[in-house]
MMTF fields as JSON, N, C-alpha, C and O atoms, coordinates in Angstrom:
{
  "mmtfVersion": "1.0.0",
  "mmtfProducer": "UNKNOWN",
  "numBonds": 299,
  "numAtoms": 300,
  "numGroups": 75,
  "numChains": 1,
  "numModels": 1,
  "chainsPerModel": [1],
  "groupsPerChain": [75],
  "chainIdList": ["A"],
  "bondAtomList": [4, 2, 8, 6, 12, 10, 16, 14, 20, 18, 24, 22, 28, 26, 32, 30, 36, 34, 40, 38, 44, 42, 48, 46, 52, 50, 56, 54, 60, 58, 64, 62, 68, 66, 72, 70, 76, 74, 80, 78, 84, 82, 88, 86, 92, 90, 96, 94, 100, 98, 104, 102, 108, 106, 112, 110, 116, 114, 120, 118, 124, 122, 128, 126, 132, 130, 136, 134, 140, 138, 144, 142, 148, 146, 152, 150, 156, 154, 160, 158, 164, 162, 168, 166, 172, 170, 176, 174, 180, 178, 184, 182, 188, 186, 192, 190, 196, 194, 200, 198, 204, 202, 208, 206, 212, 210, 216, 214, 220, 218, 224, 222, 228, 226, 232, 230, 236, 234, 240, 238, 244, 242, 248, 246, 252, 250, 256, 254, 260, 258, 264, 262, 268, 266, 272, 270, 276, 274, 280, 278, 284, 282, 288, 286, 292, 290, 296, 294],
  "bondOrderList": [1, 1, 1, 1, 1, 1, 1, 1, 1, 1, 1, 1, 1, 1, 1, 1, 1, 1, 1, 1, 1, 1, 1, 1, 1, 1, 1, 1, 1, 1, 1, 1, 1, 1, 1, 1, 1, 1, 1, 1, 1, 1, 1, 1, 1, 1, 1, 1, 1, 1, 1, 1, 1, 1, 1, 1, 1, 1, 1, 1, 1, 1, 1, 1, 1, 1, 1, 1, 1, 1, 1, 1, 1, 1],
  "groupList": [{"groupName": "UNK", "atomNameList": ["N", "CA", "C", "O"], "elementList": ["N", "C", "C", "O"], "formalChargeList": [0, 0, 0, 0], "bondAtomList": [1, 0, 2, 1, 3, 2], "bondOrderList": [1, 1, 2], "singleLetterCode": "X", "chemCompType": "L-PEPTIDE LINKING"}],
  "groupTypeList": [0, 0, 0, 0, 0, 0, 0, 0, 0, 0, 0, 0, 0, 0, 0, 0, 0, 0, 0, 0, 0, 0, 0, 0, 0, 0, 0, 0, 0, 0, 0, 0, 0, 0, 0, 0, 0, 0, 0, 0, 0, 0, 0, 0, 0, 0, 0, 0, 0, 0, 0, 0, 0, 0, 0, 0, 0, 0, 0, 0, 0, 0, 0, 0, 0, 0, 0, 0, 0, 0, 0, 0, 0, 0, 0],
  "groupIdList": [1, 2, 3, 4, 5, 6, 7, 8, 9, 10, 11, 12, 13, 14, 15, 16, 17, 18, 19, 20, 21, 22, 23, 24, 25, 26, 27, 28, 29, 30, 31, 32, 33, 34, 35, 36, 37, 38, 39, 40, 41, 42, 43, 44, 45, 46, 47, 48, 49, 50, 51, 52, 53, 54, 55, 56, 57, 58, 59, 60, 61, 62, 63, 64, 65, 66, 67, 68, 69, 70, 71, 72, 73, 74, 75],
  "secStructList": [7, 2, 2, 2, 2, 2, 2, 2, 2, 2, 2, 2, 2, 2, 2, 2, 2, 2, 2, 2, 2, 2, 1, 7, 7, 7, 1, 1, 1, 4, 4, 4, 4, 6, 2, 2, 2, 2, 2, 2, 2, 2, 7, 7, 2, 2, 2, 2, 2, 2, 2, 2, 2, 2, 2, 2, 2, 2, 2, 2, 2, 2, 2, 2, 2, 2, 2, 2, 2, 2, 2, 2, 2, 6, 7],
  "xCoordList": [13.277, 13.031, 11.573, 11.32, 10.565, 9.216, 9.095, 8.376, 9.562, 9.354, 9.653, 9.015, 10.898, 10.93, 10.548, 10.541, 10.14, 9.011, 8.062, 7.894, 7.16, 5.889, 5.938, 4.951, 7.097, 7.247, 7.507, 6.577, 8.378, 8.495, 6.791, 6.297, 6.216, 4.411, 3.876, 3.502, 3.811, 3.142, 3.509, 2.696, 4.38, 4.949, 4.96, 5.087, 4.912, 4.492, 3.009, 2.682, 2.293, 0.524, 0.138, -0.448, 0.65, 0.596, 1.141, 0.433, 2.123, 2.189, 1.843, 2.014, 1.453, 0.487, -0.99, -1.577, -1.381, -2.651, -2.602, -3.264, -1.531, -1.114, -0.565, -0.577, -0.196, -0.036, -1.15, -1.476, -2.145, -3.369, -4.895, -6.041, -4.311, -4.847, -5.016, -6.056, -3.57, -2.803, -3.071, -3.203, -3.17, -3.268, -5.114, -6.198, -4.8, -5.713, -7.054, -6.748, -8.37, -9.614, -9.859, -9.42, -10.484, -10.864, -11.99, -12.792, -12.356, -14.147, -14.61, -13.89, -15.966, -17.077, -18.002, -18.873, -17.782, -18.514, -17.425, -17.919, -16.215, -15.21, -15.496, -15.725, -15.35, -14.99, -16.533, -16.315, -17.684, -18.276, -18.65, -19.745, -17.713, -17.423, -16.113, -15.823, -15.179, -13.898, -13.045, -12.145, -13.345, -12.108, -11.314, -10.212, -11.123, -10.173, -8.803, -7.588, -9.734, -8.406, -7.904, -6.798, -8.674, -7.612, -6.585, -5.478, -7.019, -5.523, -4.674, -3.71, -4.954, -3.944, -3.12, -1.889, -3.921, -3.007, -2.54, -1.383, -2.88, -2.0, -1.408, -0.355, -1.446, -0.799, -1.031, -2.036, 0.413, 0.819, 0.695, 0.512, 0.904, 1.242, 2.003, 1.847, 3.187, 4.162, 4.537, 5.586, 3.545, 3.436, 3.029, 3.898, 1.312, 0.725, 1.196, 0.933, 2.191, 3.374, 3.927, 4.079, 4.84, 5.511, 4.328, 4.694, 3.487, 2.812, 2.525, 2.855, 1.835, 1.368, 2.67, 2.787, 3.684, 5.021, 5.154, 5.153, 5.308, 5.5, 4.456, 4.705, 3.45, 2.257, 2.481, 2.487, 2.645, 3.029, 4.032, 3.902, 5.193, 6.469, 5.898, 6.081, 4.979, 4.5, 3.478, 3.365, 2.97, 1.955, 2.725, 2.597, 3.96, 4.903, 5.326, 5.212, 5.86, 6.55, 5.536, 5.838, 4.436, 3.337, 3.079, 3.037, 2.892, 2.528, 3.884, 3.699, 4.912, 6.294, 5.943, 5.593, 5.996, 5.792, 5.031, 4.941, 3.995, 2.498, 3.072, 2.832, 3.576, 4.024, 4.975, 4.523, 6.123, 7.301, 6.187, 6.007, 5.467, 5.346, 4.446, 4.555, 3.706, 2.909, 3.956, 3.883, 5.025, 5.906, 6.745, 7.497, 6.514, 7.487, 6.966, 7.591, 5.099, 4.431, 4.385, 4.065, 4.629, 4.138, 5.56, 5.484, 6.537, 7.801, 7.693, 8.615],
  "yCoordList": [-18.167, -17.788, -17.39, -16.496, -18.01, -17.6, -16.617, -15.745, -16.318, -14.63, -13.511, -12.471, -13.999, -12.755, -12.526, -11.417, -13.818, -13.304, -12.73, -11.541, -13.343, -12.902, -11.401, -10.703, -10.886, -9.557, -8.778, -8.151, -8.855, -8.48, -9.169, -8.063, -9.553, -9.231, -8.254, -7.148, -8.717, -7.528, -6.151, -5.584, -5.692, -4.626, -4.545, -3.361, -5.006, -4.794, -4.516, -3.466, -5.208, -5.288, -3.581, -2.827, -3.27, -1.997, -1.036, -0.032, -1.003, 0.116, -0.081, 1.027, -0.774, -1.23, -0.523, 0.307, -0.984, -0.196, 1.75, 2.648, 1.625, 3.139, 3.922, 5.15, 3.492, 3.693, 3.689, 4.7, 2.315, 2.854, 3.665, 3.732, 4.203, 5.233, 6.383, 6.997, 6.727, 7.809, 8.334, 9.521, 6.945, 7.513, 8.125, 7.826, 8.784, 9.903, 8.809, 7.616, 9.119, 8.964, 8.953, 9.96, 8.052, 8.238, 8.499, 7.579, 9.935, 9.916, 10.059, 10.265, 9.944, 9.709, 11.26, 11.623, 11.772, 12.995, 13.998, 14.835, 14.363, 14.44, 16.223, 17.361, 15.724, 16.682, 17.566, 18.743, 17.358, 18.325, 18.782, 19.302, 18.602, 19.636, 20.44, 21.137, 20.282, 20.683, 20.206, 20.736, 18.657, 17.43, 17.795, 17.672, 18.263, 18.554, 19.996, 19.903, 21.175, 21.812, 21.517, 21.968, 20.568, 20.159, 19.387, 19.335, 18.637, 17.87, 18.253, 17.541, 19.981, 20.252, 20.885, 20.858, 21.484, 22.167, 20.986, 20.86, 20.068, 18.886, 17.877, 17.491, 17.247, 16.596, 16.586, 16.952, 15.958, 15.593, 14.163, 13.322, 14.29, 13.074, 12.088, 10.879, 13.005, 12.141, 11.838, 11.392, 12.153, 11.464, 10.7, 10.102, 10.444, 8.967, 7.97, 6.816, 8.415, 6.979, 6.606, 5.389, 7.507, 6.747, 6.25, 5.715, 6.346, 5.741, 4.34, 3.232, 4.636, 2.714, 1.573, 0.348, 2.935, 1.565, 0.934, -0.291, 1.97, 2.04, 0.413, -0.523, 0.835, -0.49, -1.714, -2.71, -1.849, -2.547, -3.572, -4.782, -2.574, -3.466, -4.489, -5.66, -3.091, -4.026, -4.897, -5.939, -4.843, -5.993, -7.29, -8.138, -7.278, -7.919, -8.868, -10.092, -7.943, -8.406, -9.143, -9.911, -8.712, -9.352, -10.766, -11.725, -10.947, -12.314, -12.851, -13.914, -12.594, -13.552, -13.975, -15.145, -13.186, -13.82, -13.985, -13.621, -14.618, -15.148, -16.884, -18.04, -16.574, -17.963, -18.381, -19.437, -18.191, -18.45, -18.811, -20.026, -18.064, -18.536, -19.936, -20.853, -19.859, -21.498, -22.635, -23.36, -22.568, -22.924, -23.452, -24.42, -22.914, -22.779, -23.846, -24.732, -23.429, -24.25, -25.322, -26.251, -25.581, -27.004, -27.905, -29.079, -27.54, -28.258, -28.686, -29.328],
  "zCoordList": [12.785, 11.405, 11.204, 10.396, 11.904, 11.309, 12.115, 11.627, 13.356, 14.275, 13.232, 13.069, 12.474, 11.942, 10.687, 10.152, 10.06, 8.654, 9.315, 9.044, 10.353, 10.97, 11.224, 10.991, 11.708, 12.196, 10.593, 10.085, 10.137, 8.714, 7.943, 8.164, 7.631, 7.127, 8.061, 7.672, 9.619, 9.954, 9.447, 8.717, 9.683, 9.324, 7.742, 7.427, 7.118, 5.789, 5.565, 5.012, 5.877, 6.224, 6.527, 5.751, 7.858, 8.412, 7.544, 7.475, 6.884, 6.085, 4.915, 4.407, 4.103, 2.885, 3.29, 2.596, 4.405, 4.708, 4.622, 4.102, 5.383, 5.587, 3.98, 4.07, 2.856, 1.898, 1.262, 0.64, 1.283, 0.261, 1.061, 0.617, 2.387, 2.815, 2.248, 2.013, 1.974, 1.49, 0.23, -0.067, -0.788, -2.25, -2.535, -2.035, -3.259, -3.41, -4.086, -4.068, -4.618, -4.701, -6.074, -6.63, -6.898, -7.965, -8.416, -8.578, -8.756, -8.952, -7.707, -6.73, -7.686, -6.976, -6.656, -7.446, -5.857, -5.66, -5.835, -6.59, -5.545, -5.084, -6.138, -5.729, -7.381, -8.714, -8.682, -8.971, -8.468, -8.346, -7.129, -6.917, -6.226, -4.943, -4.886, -3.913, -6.197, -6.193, -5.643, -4.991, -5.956, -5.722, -6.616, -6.082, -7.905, -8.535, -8.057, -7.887, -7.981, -6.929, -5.911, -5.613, -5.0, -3.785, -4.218, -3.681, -5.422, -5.671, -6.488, -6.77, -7.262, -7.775, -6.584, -6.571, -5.535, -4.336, -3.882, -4.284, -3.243, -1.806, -3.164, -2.655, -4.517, -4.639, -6.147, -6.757, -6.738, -8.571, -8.399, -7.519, -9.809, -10.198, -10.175, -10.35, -9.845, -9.384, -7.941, -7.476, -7.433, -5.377, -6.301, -6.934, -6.73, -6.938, -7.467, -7.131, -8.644, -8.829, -8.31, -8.418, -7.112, -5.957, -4.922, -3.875, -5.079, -3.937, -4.665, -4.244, -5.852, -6.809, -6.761, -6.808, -6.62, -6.826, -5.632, -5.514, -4.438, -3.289, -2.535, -1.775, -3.218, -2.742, -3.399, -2.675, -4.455, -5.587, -4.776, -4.588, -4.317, -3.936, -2.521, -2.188, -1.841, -0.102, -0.688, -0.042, -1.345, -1.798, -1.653, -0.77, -3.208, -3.405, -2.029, -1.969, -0.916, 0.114, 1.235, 2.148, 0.895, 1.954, 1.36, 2.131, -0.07, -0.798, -0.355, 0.238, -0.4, -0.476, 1.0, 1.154, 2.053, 3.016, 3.448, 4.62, 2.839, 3.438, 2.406, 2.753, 1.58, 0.97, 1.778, 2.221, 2.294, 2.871, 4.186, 4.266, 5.147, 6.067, 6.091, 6.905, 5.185, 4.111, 4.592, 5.584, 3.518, 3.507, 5.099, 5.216, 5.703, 6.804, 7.736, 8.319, 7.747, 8.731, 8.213, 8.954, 6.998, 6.422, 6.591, 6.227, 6.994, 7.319, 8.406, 8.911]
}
């Protein structure tokens, strides 16, 4: 049982990282170098909601099993 929470976090961990890779930049220099047309060309608005949910949920699944595995060792 804990092999495969352990394997299920890793794998959650890894693509949580790989998701808030992904989501785009807020500010910084970005807009007065024409951060703003690259993201009307490569991406909307609605990638970045599926991506916030998308993280949202692996967040979700990384806390459950970082508690469960708590849980697990302490038995």
């Amino acid at each position: 049982m804990v092999t495969l929470v352990e394997t299920l976090e890793i794998a959650a961990c890894l693509m949580l990282i790989m998701l808030v890779l992904m989501q785009p930049g807020r500010g910084g220099m970005g807009p007065s170098f024409g951060g703003r047309a690259t993201q009307q060309v490569f991406g909307s608005a609605a990638t970045s909601k599926i991506l916030m949910r998308a993280t949202f949920i692996l967040a979700a699944v990384v806390l459950v099993a970082t508690v469960l595995l708590a849980w697990l060792s302490s038995r």
